[in-house]
N, C-alpha and C positions, 0 to 999 in steps of 0.2 A: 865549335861544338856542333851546328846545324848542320854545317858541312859536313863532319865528318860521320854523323847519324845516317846522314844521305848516303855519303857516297859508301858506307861499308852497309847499311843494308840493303838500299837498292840493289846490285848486283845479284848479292845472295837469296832476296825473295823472289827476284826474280828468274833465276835457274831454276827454286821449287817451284814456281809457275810453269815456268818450260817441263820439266817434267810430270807435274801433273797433267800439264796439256796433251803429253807425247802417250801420255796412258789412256786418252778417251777417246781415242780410234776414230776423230772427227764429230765425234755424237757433243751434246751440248754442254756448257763447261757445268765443272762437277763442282759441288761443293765447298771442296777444296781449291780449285782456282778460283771460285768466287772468294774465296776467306784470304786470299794470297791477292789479291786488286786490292779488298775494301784492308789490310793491313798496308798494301803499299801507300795507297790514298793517304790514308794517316798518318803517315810516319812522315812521307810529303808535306801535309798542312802541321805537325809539328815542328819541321824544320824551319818550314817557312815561319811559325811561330815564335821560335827561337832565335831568328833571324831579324825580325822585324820590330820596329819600336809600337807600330800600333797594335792599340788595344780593341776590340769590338766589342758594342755591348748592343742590347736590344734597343734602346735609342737610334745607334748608327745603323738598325737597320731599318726600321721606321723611317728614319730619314731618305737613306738609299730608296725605297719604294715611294716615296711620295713626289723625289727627282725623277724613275724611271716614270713614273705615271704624268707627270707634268712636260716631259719629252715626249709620250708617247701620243697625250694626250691635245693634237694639232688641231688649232680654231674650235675646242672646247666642243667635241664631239661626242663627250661624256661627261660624266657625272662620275666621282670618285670619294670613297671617303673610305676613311682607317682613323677604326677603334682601337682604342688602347686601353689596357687597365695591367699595365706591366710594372716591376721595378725599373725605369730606364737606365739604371746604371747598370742592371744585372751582365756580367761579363759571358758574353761567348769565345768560344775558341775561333780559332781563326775557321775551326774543319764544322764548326757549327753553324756559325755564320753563312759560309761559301755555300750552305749546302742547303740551309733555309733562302738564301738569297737565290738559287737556283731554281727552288721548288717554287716560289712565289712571280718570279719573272717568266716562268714557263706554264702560270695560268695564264699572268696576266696575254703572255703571247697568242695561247690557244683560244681566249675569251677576243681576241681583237683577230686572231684569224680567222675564226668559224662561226663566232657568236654576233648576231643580230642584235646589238644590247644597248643600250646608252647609260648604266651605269655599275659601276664594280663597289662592291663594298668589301675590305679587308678588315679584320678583329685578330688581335692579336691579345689575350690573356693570359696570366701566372694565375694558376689554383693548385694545388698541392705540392709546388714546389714543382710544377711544370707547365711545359708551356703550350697553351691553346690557338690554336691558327685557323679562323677558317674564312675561304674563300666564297665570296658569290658572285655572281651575275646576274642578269637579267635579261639572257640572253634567250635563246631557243633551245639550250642543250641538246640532245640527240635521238633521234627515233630508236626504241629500243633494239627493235630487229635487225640495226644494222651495227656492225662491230667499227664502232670510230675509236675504238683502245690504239694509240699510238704509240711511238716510241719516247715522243714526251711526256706522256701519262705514266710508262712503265719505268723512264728514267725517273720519276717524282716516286714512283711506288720504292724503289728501290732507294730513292736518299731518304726517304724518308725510314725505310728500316735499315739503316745504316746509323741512324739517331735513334736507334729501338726506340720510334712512333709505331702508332696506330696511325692509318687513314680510314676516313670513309667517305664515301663520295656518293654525294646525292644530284641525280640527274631529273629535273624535274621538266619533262621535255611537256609540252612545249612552252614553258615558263621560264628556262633558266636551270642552272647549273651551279 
């Protein structure tokens, strides 16, 4: 059944992609190619879902961040800690998961490429029946005058509304991030 989800809409979302592309005369994609990715994306992580025996829940990702941080983290050159005050059994999908695991590996990246810091703290909470993420550091964050918005920032901006979240981001230069 994964398979066949895949392979009969892939095809076909993707020709209305090629057409929507062929109508914006090179200018930047429209609305509609963006809504033709974030459906293909999904129908992707469903199949994969429907495909696979595991399950994710807010536990296995807690975990997963605590292994990326303990790799990342060579002759204990930081300081790490994750809060939690979650259901850990609460289930994600596989397209929730991949997509929070993304947003959270791609601070921690930017926090150990650019940030001056020795330690990260991650919070992870459920309050209304949703779920609360925030990241910090201790680093230097960024002079405001200068535009350091990258393509990993605006990839997190965008998974993140692809989970219709909210972000906010507080730069708190020269303290931290």
């Amino acid at each position: 059944m994964a398979r066949n989800i895949h392979d009969e809409t892939g095809p076909a979302l993707l020709y209305a992609k090629t057409l929507a592309k062929s109508s914006r005369n090179g200018f930047e994609k429209s609305e509609l190619e963006q809504h033709i990715e974030h459906t293909m994306e999904k129908i992707r992580s469903l199949s994969h879902e429907l495909k696979s025996n595991k399950q994710y829940t807010l536990n296995n990702l807690v975990k997963d961040l605590e292994i990326t941080l303990k790799k990342l983290n060579y002759g204990d050159a930081f300081s790490y800690t994750i809060y939690k005050n979650i259901d850990e059994k609460h289930f994600l999908s596989h397209y929730q998961y991949s997509q929070l695991k993304a947003i959270l590996n791609e601070c921690i990246t930017n926090t150990i490429r650019h940030a001056i810091f020795d330690k990260i703290s991650i919070a992870l909470v459920c309050k209304n029946n949703k779920l609360i993420v925030s990241y910090e550091d201790n680093g230097k964050g960024w002079q405001e005058d200068k535009s350091n918005i990258g393509i990993g920032m605006k990839n997190m901006e965008e998974r993140i509304s692809q989970l219709n979240g909210d972000w906010i981001l507080h730069n708190n230069y020269p303290n931290g991030y």
